[in-house]
C-alpha positions in Angstrom: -49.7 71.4 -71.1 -47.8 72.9 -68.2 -47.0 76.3 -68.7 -43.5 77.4 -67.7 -43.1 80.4 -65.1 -39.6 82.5 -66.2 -38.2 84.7 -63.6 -35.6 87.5 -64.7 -32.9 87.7 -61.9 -30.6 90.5 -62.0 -27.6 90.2 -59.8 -23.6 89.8 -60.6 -23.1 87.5 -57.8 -21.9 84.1 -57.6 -25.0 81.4 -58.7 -25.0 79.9 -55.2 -26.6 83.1 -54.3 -28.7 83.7 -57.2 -30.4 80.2 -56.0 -31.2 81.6 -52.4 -32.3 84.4 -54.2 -34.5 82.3 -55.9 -35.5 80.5 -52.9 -36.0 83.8 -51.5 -38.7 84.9 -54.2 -40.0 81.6 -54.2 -41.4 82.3 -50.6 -42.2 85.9 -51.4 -44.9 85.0 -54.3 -46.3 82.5 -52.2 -46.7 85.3 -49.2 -48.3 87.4 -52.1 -51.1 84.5 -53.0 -52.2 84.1 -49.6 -53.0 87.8 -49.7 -50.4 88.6 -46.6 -48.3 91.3 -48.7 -46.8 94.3 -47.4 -44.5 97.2 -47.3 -41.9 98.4 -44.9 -39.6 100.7 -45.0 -36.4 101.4 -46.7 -33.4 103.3 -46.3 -34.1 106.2 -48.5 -30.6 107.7 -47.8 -29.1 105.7 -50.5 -28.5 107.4 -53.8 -28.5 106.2 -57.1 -26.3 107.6 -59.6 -27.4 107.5 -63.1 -25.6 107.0 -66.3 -28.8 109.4 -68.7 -32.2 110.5 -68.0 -33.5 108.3 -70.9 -32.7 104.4 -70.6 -34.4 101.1 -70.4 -36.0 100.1 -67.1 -33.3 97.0 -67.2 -30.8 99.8 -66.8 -32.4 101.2 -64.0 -32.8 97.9 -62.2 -28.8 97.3 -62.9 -28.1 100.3 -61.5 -29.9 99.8 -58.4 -28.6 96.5 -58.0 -25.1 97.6 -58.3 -25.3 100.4 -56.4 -27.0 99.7 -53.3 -28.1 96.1 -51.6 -31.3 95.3 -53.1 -32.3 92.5 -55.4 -35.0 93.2 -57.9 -37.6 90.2 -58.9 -40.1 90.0 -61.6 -42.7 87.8 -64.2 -41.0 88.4 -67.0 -44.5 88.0 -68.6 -45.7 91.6 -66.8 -42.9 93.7 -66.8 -41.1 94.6 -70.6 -37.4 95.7 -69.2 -37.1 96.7 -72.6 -39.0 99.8 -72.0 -38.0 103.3 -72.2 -38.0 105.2 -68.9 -37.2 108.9 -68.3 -35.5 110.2 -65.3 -34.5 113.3 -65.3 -32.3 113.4 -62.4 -28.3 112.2 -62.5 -28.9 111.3 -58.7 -31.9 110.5 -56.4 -32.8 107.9 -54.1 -33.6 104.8 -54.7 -37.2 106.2 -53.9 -36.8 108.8 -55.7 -35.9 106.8 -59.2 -38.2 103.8 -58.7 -41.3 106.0 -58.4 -40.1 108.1 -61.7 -39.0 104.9 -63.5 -42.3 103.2 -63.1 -44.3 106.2 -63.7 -46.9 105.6 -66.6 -46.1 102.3 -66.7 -48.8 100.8 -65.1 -46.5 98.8 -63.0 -46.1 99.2 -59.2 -44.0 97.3 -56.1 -43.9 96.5 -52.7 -40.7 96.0 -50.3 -39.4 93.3 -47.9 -36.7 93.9 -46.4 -34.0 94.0 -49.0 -36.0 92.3 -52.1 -38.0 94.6 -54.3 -41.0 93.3 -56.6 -42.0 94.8 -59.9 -45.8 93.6 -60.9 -48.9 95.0 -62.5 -51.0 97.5 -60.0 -54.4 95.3 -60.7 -51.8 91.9 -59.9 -50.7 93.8 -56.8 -53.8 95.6 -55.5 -55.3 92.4 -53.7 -55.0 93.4 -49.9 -57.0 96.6 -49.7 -53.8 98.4 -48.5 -52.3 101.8 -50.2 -49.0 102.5 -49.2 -46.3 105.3 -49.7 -43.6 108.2 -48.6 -45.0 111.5 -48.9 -42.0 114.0 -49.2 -41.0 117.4 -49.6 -41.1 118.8 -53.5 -38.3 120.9 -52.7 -35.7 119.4 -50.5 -36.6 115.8 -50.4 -36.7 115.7 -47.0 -39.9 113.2 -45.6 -43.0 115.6 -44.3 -44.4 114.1 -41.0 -47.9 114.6 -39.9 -49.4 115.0 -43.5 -52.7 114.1 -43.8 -54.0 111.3 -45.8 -57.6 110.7 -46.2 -60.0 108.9 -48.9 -61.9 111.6 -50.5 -66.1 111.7 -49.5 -65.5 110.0 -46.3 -63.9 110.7 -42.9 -61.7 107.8 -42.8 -57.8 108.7 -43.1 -54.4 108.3 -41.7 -50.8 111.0 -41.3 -48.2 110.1 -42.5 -45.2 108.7 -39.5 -41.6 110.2 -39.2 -40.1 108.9 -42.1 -43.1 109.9 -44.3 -44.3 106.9 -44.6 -48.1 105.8 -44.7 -50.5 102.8 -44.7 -54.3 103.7 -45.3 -57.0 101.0 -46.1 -58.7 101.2 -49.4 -61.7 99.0 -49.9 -62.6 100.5 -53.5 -60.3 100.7 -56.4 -62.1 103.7 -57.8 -61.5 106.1 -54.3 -59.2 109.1 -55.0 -57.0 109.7 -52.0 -56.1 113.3 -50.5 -53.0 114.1 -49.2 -53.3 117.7 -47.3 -50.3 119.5 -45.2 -50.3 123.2 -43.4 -48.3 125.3 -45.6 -48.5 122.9 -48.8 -50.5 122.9 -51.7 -53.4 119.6 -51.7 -52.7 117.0 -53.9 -55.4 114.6 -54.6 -55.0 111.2 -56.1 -56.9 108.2 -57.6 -56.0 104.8 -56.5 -57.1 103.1 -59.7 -55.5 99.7 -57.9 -52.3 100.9 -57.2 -51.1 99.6 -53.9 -48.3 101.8 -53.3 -48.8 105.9 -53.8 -45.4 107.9 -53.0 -46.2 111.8 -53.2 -44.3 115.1 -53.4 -46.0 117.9 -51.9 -45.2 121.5 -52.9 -45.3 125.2 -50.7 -48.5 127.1 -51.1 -46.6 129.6 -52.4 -49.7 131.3 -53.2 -50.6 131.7 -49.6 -47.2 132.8 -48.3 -47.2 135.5 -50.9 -50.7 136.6 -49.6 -50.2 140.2 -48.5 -52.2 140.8 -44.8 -52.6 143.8 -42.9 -50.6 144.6 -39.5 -50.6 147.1 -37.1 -47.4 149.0 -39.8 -48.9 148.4 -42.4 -49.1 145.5 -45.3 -46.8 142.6 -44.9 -46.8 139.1 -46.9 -47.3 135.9 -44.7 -43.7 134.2 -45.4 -42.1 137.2 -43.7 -44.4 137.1 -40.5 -42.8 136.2 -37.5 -45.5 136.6 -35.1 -49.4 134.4 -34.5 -52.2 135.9 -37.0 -55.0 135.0 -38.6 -56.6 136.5 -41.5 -60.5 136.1 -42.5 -61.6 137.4 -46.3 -64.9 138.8 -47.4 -66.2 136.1 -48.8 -65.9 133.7 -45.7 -67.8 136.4 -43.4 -70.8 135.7 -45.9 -70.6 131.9 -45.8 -73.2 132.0 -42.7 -76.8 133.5 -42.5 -74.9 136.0 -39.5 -76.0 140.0 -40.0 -73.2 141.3 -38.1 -69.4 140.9 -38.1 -68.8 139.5 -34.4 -70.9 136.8 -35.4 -69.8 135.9 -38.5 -66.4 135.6 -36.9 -67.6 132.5 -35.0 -65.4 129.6 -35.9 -63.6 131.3 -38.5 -60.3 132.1 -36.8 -58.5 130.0 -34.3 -57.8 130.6 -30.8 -61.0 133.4 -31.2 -64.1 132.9 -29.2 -66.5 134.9 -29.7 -70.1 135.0 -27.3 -73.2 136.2 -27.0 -73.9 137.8 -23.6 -77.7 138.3 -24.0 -80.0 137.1 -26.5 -81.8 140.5 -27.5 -81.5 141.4 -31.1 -78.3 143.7 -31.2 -77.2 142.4 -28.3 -73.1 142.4 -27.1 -71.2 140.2 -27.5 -67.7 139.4 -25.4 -64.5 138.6 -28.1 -61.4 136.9 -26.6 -58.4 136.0 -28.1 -56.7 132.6 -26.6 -59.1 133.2 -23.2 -59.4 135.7 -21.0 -56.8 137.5 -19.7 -57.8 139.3 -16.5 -59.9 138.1 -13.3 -61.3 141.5 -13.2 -60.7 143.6 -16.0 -61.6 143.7 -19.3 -60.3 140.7 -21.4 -61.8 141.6 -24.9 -59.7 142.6 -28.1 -59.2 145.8 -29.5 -61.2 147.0 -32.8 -59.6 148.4 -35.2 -61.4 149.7 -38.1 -59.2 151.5 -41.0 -56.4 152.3 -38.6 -58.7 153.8 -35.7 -58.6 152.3 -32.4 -61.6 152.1 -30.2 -64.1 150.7 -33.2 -67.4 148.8 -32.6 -67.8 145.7 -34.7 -71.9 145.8 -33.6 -72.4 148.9 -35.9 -70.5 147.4 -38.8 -71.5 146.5 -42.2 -70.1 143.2 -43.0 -70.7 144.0 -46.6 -68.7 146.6 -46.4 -65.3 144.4 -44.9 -62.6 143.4 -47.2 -61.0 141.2 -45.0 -60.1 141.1 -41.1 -56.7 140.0 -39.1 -56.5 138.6 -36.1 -53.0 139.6 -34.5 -52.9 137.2 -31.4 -49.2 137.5 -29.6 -47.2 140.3 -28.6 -45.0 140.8 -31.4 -47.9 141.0 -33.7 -49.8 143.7 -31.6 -46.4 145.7 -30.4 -47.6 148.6 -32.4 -50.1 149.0 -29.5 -49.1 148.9 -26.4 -51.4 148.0 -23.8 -54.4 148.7 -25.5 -53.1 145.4 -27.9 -52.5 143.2 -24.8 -55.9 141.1 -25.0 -55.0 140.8 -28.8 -56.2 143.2 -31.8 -58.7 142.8 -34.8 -57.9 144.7 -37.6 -60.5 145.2 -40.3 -60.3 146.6 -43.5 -62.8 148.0 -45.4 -63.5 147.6 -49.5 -62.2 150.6 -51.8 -63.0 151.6 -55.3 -61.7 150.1 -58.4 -60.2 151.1 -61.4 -63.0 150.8 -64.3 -66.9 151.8 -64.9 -69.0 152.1 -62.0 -70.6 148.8 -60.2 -74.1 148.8 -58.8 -74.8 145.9 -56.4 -77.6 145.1 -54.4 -78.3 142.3 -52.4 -81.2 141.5 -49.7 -81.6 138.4 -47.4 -83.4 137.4 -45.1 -84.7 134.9 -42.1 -86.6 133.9 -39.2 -85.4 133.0 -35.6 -87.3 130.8 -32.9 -86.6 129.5 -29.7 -85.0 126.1 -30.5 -85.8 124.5 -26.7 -88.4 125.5 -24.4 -88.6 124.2 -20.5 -90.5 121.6 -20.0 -93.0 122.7 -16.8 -96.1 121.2 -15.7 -99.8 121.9 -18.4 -102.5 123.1 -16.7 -104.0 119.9 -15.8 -100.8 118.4 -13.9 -100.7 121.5 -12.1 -104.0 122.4 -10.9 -103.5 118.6 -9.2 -100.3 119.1 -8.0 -101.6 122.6 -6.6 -104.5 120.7 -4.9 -102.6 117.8 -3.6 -100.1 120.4 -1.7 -102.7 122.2 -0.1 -104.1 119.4 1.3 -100.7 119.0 3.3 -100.8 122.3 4.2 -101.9 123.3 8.2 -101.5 126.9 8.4 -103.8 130.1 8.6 -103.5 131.7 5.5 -104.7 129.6 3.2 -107.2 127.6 5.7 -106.2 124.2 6.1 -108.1 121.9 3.5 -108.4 125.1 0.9 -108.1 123.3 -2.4 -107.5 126.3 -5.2 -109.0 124.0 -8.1 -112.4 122.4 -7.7 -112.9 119.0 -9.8 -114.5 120.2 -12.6 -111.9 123.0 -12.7 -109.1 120.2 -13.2 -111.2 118.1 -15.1 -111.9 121.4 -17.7 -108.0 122.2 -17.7 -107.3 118.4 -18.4 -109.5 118.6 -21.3 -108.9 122.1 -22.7 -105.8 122.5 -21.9 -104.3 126.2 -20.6 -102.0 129.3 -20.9 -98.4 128.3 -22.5 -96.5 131.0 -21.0 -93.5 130.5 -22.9 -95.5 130.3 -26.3 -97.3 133.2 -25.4 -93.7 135.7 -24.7 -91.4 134.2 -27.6 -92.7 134.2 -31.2 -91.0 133.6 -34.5 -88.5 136.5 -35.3 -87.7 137.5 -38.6 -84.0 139.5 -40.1 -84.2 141.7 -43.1 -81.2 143.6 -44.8 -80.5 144.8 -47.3 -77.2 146.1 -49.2 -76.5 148.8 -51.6 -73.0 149.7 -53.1 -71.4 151.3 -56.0 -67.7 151.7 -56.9 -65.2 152.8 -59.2 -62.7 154.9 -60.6 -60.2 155.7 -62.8 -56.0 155.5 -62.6 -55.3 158.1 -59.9 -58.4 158.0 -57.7 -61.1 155.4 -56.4 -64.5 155.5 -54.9 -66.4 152.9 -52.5 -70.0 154.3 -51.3 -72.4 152.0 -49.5 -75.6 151.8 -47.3 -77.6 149.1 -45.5 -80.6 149.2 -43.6 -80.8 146.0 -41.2 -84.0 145.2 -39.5 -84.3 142.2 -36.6 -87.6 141.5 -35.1 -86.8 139.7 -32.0 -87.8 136.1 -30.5 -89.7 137.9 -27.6 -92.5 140.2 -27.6 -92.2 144.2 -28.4 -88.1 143.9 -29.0 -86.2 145.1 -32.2 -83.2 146.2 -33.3 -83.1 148.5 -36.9 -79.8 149.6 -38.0 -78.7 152.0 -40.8 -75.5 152.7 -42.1 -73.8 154.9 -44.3 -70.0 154.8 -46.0 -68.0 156.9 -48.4 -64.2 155.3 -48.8 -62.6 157.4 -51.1 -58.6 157.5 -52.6 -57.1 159.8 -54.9 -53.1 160.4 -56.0 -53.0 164.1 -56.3 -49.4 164.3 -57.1 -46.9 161.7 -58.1 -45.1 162.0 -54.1 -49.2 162.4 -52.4 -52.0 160.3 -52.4 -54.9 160.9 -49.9 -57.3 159.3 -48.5 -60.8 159.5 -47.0 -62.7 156.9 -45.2 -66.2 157.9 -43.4 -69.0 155.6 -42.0 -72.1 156.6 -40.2 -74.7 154.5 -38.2 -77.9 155.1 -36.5 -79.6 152.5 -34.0 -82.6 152.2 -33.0 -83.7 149.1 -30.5 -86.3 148.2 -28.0 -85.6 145.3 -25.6 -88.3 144.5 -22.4 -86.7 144.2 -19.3 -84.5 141.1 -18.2 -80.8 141.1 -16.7 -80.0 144.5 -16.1 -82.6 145.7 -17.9 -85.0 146.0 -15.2 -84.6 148.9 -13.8 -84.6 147.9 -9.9 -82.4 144.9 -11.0 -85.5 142.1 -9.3 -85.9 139.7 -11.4 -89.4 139.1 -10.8 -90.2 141.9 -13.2 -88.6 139.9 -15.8 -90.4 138.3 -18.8 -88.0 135.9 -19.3 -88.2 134.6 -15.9 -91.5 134.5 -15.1 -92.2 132.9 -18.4 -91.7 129.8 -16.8 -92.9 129.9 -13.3 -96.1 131.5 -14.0 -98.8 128.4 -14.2 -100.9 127.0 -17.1 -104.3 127.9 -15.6 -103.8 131.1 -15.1 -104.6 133.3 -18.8 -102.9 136.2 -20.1 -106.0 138.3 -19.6 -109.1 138.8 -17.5 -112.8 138.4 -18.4 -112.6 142.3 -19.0 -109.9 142.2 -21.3 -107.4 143.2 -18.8 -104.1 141.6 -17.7 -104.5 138.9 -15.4 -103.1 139.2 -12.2 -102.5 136.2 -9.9 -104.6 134.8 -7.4 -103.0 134.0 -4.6 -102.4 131.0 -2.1 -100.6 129.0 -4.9 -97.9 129.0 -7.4 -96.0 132.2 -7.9 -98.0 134.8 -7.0 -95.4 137.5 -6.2 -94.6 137.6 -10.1 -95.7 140.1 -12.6 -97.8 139.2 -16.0 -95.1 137.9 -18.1 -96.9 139.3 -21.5 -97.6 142.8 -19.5 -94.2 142.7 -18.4 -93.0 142.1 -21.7 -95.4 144.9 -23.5 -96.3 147.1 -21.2 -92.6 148.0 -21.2 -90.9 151.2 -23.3 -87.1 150.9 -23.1 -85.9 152.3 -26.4 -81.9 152.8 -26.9 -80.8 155.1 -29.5 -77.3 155.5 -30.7 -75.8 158.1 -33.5 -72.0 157.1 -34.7 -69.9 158.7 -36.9 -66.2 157.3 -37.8 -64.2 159.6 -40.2 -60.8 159.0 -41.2 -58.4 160.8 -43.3 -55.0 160.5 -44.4 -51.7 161.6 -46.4 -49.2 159.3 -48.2 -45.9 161.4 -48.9 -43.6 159.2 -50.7 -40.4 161.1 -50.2 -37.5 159.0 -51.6 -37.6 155.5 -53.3 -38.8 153.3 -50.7 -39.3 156.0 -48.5 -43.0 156.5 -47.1 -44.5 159.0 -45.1 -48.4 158.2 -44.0 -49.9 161.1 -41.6 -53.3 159.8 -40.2 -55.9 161.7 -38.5 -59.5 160.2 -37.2 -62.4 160.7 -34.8 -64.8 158.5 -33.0 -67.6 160.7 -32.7 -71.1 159.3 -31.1 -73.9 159.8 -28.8 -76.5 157.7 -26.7 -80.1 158.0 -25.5 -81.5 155.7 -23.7 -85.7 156.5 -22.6 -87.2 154.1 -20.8 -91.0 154.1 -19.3 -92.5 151.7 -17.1 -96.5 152.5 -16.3 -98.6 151.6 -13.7 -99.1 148.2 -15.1 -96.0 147.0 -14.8 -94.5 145.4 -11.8 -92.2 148.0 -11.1 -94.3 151.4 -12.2 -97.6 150.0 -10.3 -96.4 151.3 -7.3 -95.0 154.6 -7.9 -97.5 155.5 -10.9 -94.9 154.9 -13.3 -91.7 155.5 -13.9 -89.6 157.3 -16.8 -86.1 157.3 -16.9 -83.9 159.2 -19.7 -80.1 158.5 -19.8 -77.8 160.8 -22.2 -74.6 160.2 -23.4 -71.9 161.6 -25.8 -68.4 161.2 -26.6 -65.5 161.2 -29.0 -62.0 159.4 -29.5 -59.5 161.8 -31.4 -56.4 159.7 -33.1 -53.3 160.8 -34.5 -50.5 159.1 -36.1 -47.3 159.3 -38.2 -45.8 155.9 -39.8 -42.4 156.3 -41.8 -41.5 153.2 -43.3 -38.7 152.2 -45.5 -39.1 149.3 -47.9 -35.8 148.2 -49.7 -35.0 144.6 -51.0 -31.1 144.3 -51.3 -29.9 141.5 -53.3 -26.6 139.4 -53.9 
């Protein structure tokens, strides 16, 4: 028995067109079997005008029909055009209505040209191909450049300039994600629907997020110039122990780098590049409104969030001091309620990830014999071979001195954090300390730090709050000498260097327990011991800083602030550094001390009115 296929054909024209129209589907069904389906675009300027918001979906497709030039086909054995739909706008485009209309229905289409399909999603999803328009919640308008991707995997498309998208689906069951700057995520399953139209809202959230500028607090949607702000809880995403490097890839157009891999060692911050040839190119510090701060000596635990302010307009506030670009960090206060206790410890190791790859003893001591051979000079007599056979045959077996092994070890991090905070409805406290200790990668270096806070915020009066904000630190490292370290500036007093140029046969010590020194006539026998270089070395760097700040808010009128702000950089160096008679540079003066002092201080001043007033109508 031959069943009878019934197409509903909704059109007011004459029937000579309703059989092209016909003909027309005819050819469409037959592109859909053969699995060559697909969507194009279509005018989405057209509008619909609608007679309710509740009707059947026969209404709907009349009103389309009538209103604009498409022609909607469908099995009449799919689609009930019976149905209640809800709409609930009076006007929308075409768009707009079908993907409303058809919502919950578990029916989807696809477009050519003028002619619109209706058919289930699992009839339709045969091709492997999602399609859609992805506009604006608001105004309606398409979004271009949103992207689209297939959650779990890193395959995904954007979306072109009419907001249109094709991605390729291979499983029914994949949820697609549909992400825009400036726009809340929406994430949706496929579940075999072949076309996906999305509206995306604002992150209203996010533009309501109040940041910190050089005046004071401002919300994001009524920022006009380029900033970047970093919370608390992203600095501790990454086993870092200090704030420059936990900045690392957290805010754009920020590079920050490490100049010199001793633990506590500087580190260079630029903001969009470098700025000068010759000067200095890294960002201010700002710390709690005082200028001139050192990110090395801060807590990180003690940060409740950090803006980047990266152009001019952002950083007017200071002058030239703000020209490379300013970092503003503020630190945690108090909050209303019983007191909080935390603690928190962690902890690591650090090695050398790649050593260089020189010569073992073996392949030297032939290599060293081999040259000689070649040479025909005084000094070492021609034919002097430094290695006899059973010399190379001994190193081939035993093996020798791994230089680099013997200089860099495993390094190990611990710290440790201790807070509590509090406080009632007129005043709040914030007191923390943290002890951070770094064994370095290389022999004899460290770096301890401990630090000391006390944030502390009170409303005296109902025109006065004041404010208190102190932080301590104290130092404390030891690094052997490389770069400028050394205090001739040779490098052949270097551990580092020589680490790798000194050769396998030679051992760190002597038959007497002494340091070895080189025998000469082959390899580099101008260098110094690397391990006596590295040990032998005392080049201790101490540093005391105290950062106190203190303020009063007078709120004169409504809307009418007054914030007077006084604070001190207050800090002093010592640097002692002894290098004895064993070392490449003391042995020939029996040793040398050096003792460098320094102190300093950074006085700051400043007076911020600022009028706040929202005027409306």
């Amino acid at each position: 028995m031959k069943k009878k296929l019934i197409l509903g054909v909704h059109s007011q024209k004459k029937c000579l067109q309703k059989i092209s129209l016909i003909m027309k589907l005819a050819t469409f069904f037959l592109i859909l079997g053969t699995l060559q389906c697909f969507s194009s675009g279509y005018g989405q300027s057209s509008i619909i005008k609608l007679e309710s918001e509740s009707q059947t979906l026969l209404s709907v497709i009349e009103a389309i029909e009538n209103q604009s030039d498409y022609k909607i086909f469908y099995k009449t054995d799919q689609v009930d055009v019976t149905q209640m739909v809800s709409i609930d706008e009076n006007e929308a485009t075409v768009a707009s209505v079908l993907n409303k209309a058809l919502d919950g229905t578990h029916l989807s289409y696809v477009v050519m040209d003028k002619l619109i399909v209706f058919a289930r999603e699992d009839a339709l999803y045969q091709s492997g191909k999602v399609t859609g328009t992805i506009t604006d919640s608001t105004t309606h308008e398409p979004l271009i450049g949103v992207n689209v991707s297939i959650e779990g995997t890193t395959k995904g498309v954007i979306s072109d300039i009419n907001g249109n998208y094709t991605i390729e689906v291979q499983e029914e069951n994949a949820t697609l994600v549909f992400s825009y700057i400036g726009y809340t995520a929406v994430k949706i399953p496929v579940g075999g629907k072949i076309t996906i139209n999305v509206t995306l809202s604002p992150d209203i959230k996010n533009l309501e997020e109040v940041v910190v500028v050089g005046y004071g607090q401002q919300r994001k949607s009524d920022l006009t110039g380029s900033i970047s702000s970093v919370k608390s809880k992203d600095l501790t995403l990454l086993p870092t122990q200090r704030v420059d490097q936990s900045l690392q890839g957290r805010a754009a157009g920020v590079s920050v780098t490490n100049t010199d891999g001793a633990p506590g060692g500087n580190t260079t911050i630029r903001i969009r590049g470098g700025n000068s040839l010759t000067g200095n190119s890294n960002a201010l510090i700002v710390i709690d409104g005082l200028q001139g701060g050192d990110l090395r000596s801060l807590n990180r635990n003690d940060i409740e969030s950090i803006e980047v302010l990266k152009d001019a307009s952002a950083a007017a506030i200071y002058g030239s001091r703000g020209a490379n670009g300013v970092i503003l960090i503020t630190t945690k206060k108090g909050k209303a309620g019983k007191p909080s206790v935390k603690y928190s410890y962690n902890g690591g190791f650090q090695k050398l990830a790649n050593v260089i790859d020189v010569m073992n003893a073996g392949q030297f001591a032939r290599a060293a014999n081999e040259f000689s051979a070649t040479l025909d000079v005084d000094y070492p007599p021609a034919g002097f071979k430094p290695f006899t056979d059973e010399e190379v045959a001994g190193f081939e077996k035993n093996g020798g001195t791994d230089w680099q092994r013997e200089v860099y070890k495993t390094g190990k991090i611990d710290n440790h954090q201790l807070s509590i905070d509090g406080g009632t409805d007129n005043m709040n406290y914030f007191f923390s300390g943290g002890s951070l200790y770094n064994k370095g990668i290389m022999i004899n270096s460290h770096y301890k730090r401990y630090s000391l806070r006390a944030n502390i915020n009170a409303d005296v009066k109902k025109w006065l709050t004041v404010g208190l904000n102190w932080s301590g630190t104290r130092e404390v490292s030891n690094v052997p000498p490389f770069g400028n370290g050394t205090a001739s500036g040779v490098v052949i007093g270097q551990a580092s260097n020589e680490a790798y140029q000194w050769d396998a046969t030679t051992p760190v010590y002597d038959a007497d327990g002494n340091y070895t020194v080189h025998e000469p006539g082959y390899g580099h026998d101008e260098g110094a011991n690397p391990v006596m270089s590295a040990m032998e070395t005392f080049n201790e760097f101490k540093t005391n800083r105290n950062n106190v700040n203190t303020y009063l808010d007078f709120k004169l009128l409504k809307g009418l602030d007054l914030k007077v702000t006084g604070g001190a950089i207050i800090y002093n160096e010592n640097n002692l550094r002894y290098l004895n008679r064993k070392t490449f540079e003391g042995a020939g003066v029996n040793g040398l001390g050096e003792v460098h002092v320094g102190a300093g201080g950074v006085y700051q001043n400043s007076n911020i009115l600022t009028f706040i007033q929202d005027f409306q109508g």
